[in-house]
C-alpha positions, -999 to 999 in steps of 0.1 A, spaced: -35 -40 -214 -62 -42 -185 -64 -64 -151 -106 -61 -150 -132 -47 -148 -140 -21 -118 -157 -46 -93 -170 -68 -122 -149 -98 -110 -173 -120 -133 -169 -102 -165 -135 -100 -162 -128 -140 -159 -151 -138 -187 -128 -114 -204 -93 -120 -198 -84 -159 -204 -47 -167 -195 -34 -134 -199 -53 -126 -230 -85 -100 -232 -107 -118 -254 -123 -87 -271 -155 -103 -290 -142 -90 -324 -145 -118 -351 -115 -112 -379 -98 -126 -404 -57 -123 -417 -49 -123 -450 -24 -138 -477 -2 -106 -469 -9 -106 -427 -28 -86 -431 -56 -86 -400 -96 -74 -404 -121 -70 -382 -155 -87 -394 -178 -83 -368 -183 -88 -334 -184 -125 -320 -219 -116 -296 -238 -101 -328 -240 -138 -351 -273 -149 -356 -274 -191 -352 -300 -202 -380 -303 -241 -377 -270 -253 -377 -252 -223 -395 -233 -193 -380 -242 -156 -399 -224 -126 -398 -251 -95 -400 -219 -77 -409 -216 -96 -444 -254 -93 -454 -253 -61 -447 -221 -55 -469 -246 -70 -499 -280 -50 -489 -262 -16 -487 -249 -24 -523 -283 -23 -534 -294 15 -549 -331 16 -533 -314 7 -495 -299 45 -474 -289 24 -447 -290 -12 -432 -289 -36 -400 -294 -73 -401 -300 -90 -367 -319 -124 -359 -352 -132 -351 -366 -158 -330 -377 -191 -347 -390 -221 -335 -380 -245 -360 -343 -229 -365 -338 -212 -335 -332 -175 -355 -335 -169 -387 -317 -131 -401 -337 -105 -405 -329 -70 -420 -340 -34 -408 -337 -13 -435 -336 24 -445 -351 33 -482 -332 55 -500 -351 82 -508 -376 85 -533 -375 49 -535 -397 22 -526 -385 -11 -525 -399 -44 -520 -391 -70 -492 -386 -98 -520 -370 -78 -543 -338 -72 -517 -341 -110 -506 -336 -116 -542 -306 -92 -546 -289 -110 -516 -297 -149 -527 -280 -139 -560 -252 -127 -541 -252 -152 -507 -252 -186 -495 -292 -190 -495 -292 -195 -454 -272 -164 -453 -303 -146 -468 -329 -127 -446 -359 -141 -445 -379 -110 -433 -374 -74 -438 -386 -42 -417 -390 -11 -434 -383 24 -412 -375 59 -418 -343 57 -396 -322 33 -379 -317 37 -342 -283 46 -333 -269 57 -305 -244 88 -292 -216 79 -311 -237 81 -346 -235 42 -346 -265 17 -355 -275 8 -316 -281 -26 -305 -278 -46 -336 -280 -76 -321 -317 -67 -307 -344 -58 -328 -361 -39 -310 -335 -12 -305 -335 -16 -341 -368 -6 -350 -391 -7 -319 -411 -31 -297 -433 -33 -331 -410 -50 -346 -413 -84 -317 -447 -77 -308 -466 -76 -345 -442 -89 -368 -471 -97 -394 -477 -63 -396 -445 -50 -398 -427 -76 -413 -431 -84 -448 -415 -124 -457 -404 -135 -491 -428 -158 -502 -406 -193 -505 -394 -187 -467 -432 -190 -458 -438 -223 -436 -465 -247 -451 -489 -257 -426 
């Protein structure tokens, strides 16, 4: 398929193991043999002791009617190491609430599968191929706001608050 990378000796022992290009895509096969691609290996967000695809939350939050558009990515945590957070698009016209989509997604989700933080914006970042940019770093998400205030920006169901 590929020897390497041009004069990226390190990537490509990273990237071709025995023979094989490791790609980064997570999938799955089916009953049938069917194969699908989930989501990409580098984009899981560790919370605790638990491994979360953004892919699959996202695949619930987009279901809902108030969200356009949606990217889930992790934010740092000190007592879990991440925790998922969503970006989110409205749709428009409508207005919804950050516990209202948590909500939606612990009826439809394991509960530390859930986002524990939404960001509201007017537009995901994406980049020249139309696609959401950087998913697996917020702030390509929605800005440097997003690490540097995210009291003011972020908006936390009320159970996932710590108690001090």
């Amino acid at each position: 398929m590929m020897v390497g990378y041009w004069n990226r000796p390190d990537a490509s022992a990273e990237s071709i193991v025995d023979g094989w290009l490791r790609t980064g895509d997570a999938g799955r096969m089916d009953e049938e043999g069917y194969l699908y691609i989930e989501d990409r290996v580098k984009d899981m967000v560790v919370t605790g002791a638990e491994i979360v695809y953004p892919a699959e939350v996202e695949r619930v939050l987009i279901q809902h009617p108030a969200v356009a558009e949606v990217a889930v990515t992790g934010m740092p945590d000190e007592k879990r190491g991440e925790t998922v957070h969503a970006i989110v698009t409205p749709e428009s016209g409508s207005e919804p609430e950050a516990a209202e989509l948590i909500a939606y997604a612990r009826e439809r989700l394991a509960h530390y599968k859930c986002p524990t933080g939404i960001t509201f914006v007017d537009a995901l970042s994406r980049n020249c191929s139309s696609a959401t940019s950087g998913r697996s770093s917020p702030d390509h998400l929605c800005g440097q706001a997003l690490l540097n205030s995210a009291e003011e920006t972020t908006r936390r169901h009320p159970a996932d608050r710590r108690r001090t």
